[in-house]
N, C-alpha and C positions, 0 to 999 in steps of 0.2 A: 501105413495109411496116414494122409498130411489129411490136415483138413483145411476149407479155407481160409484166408487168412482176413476175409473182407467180409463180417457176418453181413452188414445192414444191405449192399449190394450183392453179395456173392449169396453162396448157395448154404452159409449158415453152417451146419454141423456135417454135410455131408463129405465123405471123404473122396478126393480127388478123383477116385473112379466112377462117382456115381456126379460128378458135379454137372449142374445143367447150363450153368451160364459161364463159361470158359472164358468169353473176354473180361468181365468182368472180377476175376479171383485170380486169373493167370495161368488156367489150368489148360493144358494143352490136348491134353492124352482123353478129349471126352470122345466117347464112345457111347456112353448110356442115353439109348432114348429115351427108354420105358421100363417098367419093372416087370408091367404084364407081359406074356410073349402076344406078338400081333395076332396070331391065329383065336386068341380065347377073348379078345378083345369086341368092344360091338360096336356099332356103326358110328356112334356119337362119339366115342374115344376114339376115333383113326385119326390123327394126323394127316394134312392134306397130302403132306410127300409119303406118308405110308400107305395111303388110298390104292395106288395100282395093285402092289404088291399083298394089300389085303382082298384086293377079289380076287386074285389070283390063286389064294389058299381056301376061296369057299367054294364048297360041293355041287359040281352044275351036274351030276348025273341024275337020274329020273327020282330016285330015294331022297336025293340030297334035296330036290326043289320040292320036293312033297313033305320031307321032314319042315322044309321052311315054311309049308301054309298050314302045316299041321299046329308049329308052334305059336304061327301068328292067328290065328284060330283061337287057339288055345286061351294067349295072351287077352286077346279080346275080349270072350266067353267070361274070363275069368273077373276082368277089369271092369264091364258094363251089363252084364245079365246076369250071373250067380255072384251076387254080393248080398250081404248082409240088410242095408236099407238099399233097397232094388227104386230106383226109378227109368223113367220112361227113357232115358237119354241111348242109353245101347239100341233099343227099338228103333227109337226115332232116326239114328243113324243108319241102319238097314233101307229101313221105309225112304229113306231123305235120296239115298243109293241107288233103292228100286225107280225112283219117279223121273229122277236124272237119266238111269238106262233107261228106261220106256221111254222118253222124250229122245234121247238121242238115236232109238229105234225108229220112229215113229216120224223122225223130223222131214221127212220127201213127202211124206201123205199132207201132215199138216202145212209145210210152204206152199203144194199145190193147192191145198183145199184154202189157204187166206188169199191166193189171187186169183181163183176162180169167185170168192166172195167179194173183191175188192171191182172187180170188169165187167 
């Protein structure tokens, strides 16, 4: 294992197969994108050019998209309603949610009903 030879621009202590900045150290042989494997990775960590290739490892069957609002449920629940000092902010996000859909429900009654008030 060489390591590079150029800490303050290069990649510092890392050894020639793990270097991330090739032009800069001279290292040819980079291969390493990531430490994590893509698949265990979350959405914030994808890399743009690893993007196709990470939806393409996530679960579209019926289990798999239910495990995904199971967890995003979960997260939520967890995050803004069962907390320790509880405020209104998770509610208000529901409610803020419901009035948005009602209005976007609602919106052919209400344009008719402002220009039969307007003529």
């Amino acid at each position: 294992m060489s390591l590079c030879s150029q800490p303050p621009q290069g990649c510092g202590a890392l050894p020639s197969s793990l270097c991330a900045r090739p032009n800069f150290c001279g290292h040819q042989d980079f291969k390493m994108a990531s430490i994590v494997p893509l698949k265990e990775k979350k959405l914030m960590e994808v890399k743009l050019r690893e993007l196709p290739n990470w939806i393409l490892m996530r679960d579209f069957t019926p289990s798999g998209i239910a495990g995904a609002f199971r967890r995003g449920y979960d997260r939520y629940y967890n995050k803004y309603i069962n907390v320790r000092k509880g405020s209104i902010s998770g509610i208000n996000m529901v409610l803020a949610a419901y009035v948005v859909f009602s209005y976007c429900i609602s919106y052919k009654e209400l344009k008719h009903e402002r220009r039969r008030k307007y003529h």
